[in-house]
N, CA, C and O of each residue as an XYZ file, in Angstrom:
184
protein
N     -69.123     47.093    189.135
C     -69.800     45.947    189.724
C     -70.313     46.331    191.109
O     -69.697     46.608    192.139
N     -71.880     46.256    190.785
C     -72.305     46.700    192.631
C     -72.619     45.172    193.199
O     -73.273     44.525    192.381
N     -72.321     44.498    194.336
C     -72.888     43.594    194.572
C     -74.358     43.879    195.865
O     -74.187     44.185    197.045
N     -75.849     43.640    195.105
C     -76.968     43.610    195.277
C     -77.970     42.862    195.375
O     -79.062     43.145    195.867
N     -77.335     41.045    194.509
C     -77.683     39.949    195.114
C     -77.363     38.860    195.779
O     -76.470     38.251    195.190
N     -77.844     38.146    197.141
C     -77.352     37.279    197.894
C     -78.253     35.659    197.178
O     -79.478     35.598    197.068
N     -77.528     34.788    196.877
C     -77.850     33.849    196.762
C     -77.517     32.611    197.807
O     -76.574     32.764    198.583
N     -78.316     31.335    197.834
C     -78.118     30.511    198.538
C     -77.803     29.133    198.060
O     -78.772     28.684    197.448
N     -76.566     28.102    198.130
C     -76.516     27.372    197.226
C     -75.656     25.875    197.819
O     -74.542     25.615    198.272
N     -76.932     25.125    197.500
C     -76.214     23.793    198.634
C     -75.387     22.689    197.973
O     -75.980     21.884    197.256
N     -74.432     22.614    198.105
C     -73.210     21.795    197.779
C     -74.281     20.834    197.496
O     -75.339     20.688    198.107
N     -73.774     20.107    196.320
C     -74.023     18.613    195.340
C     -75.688     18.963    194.485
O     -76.558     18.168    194.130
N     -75.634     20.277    194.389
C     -77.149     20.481    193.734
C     -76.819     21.409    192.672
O     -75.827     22.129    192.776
N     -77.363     21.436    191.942
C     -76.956     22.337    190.567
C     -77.452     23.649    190.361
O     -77.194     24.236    189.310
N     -78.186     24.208    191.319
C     -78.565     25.243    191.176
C     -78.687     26.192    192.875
O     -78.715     25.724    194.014
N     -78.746     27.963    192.299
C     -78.791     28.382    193.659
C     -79.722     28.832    193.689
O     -80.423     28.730    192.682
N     -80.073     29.342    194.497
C     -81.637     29.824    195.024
C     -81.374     31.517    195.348
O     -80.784     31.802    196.390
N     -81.731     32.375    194.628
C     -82.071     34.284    195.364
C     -82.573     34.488    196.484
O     -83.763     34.761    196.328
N     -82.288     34.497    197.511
C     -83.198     35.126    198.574
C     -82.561     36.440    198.925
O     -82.835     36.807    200.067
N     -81.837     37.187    198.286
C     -82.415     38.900    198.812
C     -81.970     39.623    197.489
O     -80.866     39.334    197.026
N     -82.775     40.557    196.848
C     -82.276     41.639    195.985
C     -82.278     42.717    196.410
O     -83.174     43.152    197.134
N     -81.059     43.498    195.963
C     -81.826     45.018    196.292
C     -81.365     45.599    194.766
O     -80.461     45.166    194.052
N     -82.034     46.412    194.581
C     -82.833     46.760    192.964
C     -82.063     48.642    193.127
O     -81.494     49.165    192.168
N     -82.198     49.216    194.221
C     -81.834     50.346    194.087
C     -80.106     50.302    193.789
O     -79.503     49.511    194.513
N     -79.449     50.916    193.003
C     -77.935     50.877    192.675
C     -76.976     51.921    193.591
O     -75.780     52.198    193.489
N     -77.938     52.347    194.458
C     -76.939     53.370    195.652
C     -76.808     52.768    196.882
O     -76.498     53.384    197.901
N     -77.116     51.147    196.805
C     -76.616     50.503    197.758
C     -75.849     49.365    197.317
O     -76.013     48.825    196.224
N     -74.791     48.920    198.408
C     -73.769     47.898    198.477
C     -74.537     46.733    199.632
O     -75.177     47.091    200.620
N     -74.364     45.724    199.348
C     -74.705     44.412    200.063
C     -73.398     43.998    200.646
O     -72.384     43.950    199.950
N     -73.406     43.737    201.755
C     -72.869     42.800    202.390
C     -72.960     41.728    203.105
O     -74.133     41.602    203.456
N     -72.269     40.840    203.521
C     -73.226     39.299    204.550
C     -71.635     39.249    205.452
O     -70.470     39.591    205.246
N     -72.462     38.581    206.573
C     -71.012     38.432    207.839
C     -71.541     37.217    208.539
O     -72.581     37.172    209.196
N     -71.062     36.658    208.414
C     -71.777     35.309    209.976
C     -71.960     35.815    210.740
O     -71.466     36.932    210.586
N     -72.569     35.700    211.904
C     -72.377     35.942    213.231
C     -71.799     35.686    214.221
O     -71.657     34.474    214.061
N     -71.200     35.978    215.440
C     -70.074     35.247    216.144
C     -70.552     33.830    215.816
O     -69.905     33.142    215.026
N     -71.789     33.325    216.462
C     -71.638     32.017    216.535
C     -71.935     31.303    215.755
O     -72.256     30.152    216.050
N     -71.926     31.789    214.398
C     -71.742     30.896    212.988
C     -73.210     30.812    212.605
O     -73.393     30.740    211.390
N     -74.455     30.805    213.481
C     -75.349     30.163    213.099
C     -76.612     31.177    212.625
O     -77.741     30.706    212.488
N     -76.372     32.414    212.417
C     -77.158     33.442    211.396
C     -76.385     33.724    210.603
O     -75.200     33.449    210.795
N     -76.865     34.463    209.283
C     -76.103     34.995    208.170
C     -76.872     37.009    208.275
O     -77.994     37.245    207.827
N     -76.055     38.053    208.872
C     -76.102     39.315    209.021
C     -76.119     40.067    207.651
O     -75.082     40.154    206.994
N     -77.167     40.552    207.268
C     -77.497     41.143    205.296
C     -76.924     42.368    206.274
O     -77.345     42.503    207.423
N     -75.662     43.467    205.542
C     -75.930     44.446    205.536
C     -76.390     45.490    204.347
O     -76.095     45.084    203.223
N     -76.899     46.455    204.384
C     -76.308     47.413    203.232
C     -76.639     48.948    203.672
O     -77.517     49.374    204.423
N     -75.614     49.634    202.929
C     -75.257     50.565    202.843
C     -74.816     51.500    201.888
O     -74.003     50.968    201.132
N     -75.038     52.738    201.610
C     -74.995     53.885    200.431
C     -73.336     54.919    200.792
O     -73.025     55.862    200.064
């Protein structure tokens, strides 16, 4: 299991929304808040 997609998905709605793929399989995705909560940080890395 590589994880490569980030989805977005708002409480009381039935569906989520894709906003980032990555398609190549020699990278790993990651996400971090930021200190002050209010960005979401995409990393990735091989």
């Amino acid at each position: 299991h590589r994880p490569g997609k980030l989805h977005r998905h708002t409480l009381g709605t039935a569906s989520a929304e894709q906003v980032f793929d990555e398609p190549d399989g020699r990278f790993f995705l990651h996400c971090f808040r930021s200190s002050s909560e209010r960005q979401l940080i995409i990393l990735l890395n091989s």
